[in-house]
C-alpha positions as CSV (number, residue, x, y, z in Angstrom):
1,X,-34.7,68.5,7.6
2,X,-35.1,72.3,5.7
3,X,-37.9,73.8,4.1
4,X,-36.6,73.2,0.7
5,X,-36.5,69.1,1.1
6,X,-40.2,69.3,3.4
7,X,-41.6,71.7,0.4
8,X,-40.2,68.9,-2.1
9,X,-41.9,66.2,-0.8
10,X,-45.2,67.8,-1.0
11,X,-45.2,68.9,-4.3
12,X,-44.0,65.8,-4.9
13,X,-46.8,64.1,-3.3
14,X,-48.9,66.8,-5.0
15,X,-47.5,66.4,-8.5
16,X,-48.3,62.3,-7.9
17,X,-51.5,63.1,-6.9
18,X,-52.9,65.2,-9.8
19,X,-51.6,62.6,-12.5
20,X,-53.9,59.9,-10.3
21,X,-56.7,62.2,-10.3
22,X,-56.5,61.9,-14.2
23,X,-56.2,58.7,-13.9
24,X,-59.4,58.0,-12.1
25,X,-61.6,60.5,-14.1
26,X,-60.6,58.0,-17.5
27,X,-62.1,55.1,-15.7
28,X,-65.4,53.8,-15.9
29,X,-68.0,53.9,-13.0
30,X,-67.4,49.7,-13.5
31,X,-63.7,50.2,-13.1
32,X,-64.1,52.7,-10.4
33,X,-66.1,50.5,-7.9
34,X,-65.1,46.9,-9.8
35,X,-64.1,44.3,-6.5
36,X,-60.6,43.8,-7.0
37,X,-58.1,42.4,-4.0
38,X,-55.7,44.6,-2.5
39,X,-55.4,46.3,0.8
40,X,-59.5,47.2,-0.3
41,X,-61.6,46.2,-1.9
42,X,-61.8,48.7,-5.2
43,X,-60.3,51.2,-6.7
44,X,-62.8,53.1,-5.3
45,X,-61.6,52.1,-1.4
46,X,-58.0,52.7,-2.3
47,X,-58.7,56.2,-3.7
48,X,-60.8,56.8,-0.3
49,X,-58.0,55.5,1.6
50,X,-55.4,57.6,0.1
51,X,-57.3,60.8,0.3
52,X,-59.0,59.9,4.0
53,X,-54.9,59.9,5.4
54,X,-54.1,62.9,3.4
55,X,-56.7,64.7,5.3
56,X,-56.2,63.3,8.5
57,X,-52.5,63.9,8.6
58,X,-53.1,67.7,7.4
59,X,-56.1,68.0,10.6
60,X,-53.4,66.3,12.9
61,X,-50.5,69.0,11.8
62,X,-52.8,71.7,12.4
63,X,-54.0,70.6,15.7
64,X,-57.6,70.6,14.3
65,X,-60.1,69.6,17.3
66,X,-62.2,66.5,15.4
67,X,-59.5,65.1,13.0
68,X,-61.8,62.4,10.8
69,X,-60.8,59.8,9.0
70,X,-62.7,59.6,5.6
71,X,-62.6,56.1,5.1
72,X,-65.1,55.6,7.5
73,X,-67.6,58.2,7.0
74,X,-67.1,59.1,2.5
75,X,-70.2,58.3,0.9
76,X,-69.8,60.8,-2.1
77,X,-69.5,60.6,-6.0
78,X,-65.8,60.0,-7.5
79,X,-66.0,63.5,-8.7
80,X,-66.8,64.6,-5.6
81,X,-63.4,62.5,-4.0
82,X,-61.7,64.2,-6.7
83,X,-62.6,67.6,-5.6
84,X,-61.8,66.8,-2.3
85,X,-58.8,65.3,-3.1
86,X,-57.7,68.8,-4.8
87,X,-58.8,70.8,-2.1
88,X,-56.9,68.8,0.5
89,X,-53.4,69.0,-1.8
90,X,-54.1,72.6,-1.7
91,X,-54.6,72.4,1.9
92,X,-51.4,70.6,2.4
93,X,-49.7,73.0,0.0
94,X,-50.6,75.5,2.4
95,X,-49.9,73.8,5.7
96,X,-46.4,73.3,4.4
97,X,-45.9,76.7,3.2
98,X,-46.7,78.0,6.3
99,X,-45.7,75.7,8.9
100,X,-42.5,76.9,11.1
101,X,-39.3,75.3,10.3
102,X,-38.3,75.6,14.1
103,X,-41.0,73.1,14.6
104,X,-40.2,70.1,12.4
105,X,-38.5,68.9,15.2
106,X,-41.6,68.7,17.7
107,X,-44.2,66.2,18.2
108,X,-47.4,65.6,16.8
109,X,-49.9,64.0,18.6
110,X,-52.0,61.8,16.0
111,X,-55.2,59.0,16.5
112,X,-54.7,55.8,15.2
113,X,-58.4,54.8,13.3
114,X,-59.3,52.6,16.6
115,X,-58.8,55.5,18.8
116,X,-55.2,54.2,20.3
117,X,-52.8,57.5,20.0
118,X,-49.2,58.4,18.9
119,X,-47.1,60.9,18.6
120,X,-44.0,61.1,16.3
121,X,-41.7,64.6,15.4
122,X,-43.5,66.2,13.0
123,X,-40.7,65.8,10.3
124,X,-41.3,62.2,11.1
125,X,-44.7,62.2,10.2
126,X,-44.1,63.7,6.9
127,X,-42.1,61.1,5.8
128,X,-44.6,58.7,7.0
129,X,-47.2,60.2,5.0
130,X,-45.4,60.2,1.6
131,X,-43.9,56.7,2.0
132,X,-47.7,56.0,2.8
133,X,-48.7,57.8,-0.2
134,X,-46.5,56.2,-2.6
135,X,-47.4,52.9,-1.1
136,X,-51.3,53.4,-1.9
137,X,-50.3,54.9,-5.1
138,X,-48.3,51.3,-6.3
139,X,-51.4,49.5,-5.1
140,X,-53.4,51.7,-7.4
141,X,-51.5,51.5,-10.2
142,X,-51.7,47.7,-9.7
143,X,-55.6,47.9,-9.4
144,X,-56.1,50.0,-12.4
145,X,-54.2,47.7,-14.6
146,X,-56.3,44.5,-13.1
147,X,-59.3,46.4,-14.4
148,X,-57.7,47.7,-17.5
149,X,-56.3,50.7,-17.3
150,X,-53.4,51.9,-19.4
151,X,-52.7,54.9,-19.9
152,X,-50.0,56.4,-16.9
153,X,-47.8,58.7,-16.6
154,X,-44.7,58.7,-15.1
155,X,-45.1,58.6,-11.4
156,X,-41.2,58.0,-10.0
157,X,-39.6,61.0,-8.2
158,X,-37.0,61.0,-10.6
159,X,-39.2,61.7,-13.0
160,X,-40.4,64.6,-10.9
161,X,-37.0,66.1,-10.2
162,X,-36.0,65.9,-14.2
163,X,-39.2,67.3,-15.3
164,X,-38.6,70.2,-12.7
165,X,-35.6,71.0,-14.2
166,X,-36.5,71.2,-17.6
């Protein structure tokens, strides 16, 4: 793994982000917390979710001492998950950026959400959290169309790379 394929995926994951973001400030509070069945519940849930493991993965890289999962605790607005969710792609931004490319092959201890832990190379970990990501992401896609949203944007990571090079 080199910097230049780790910095990728994160302003890959990024780039995905911020066009869900948009996506989610179009929709009606109805839409936003409408029950729909998925992995959870709503829209809503889903968005917590995906945020909730962005954070967690970004407290787990940087060794912070209470890692918290968001899912469990999130009781704000959507505009506040927004914010958050631009402040931890920021953070992640960051954590890349800086983060030693001697140590992509070390571990990372991580908490499962009931309390069992793991560890995986960090490297390992990255991956986990995009494939994650893009996972989520499908699901939401799925769930805003159920509750009738249409208007995406172009998601795929080809997409990314061509629009990169334009």
């Amino acid at each position: 793994m080199t910097r230049a394929y780790i910095t990728t995926l994160a302003q890959y994951n990024n780039h995905t982000d911020r066009l869900i973001m948009d996506w989610l400030s179009q929709i009606s509070e109805e839409q936003w917390n409408q029950p729909l069945t998925s992995s959870f519940a709503s829209i809503r849930q889903t968005a917590i979710h995906m945020v909730s493991a962005k954070k967690v993965w970004i407290d787990f890289w940087t060794k912070a001492p209470h890692p918290v999962y968001l899912s469990g605790v999130f009781n704000g607005t959507r505009k506040d998950l927004i914010e958050l969710w631009e402040s931890t792609s920021a953070d992640l931004q960051s954590v890349i950026d800086n983060y030693p490319e001697e140590a992509y092959q070390q571990p990372v201890t991580f908490m499962y959400p009931d309390g069992r832990q793991g560890q995986m190379l960090f490297w390992q970990t990255l991956l986990h959290f995009v494939n994650h990501a893009t996972y989520h992401r499908g699901q939401l896609v799925t769930l805003l169309r159920q509750a009738g949203f249409t208007n995406f944007t172009n998601t795929d990571m080809a997409g990314f790379f061509m629009a990169a090079t334009q």
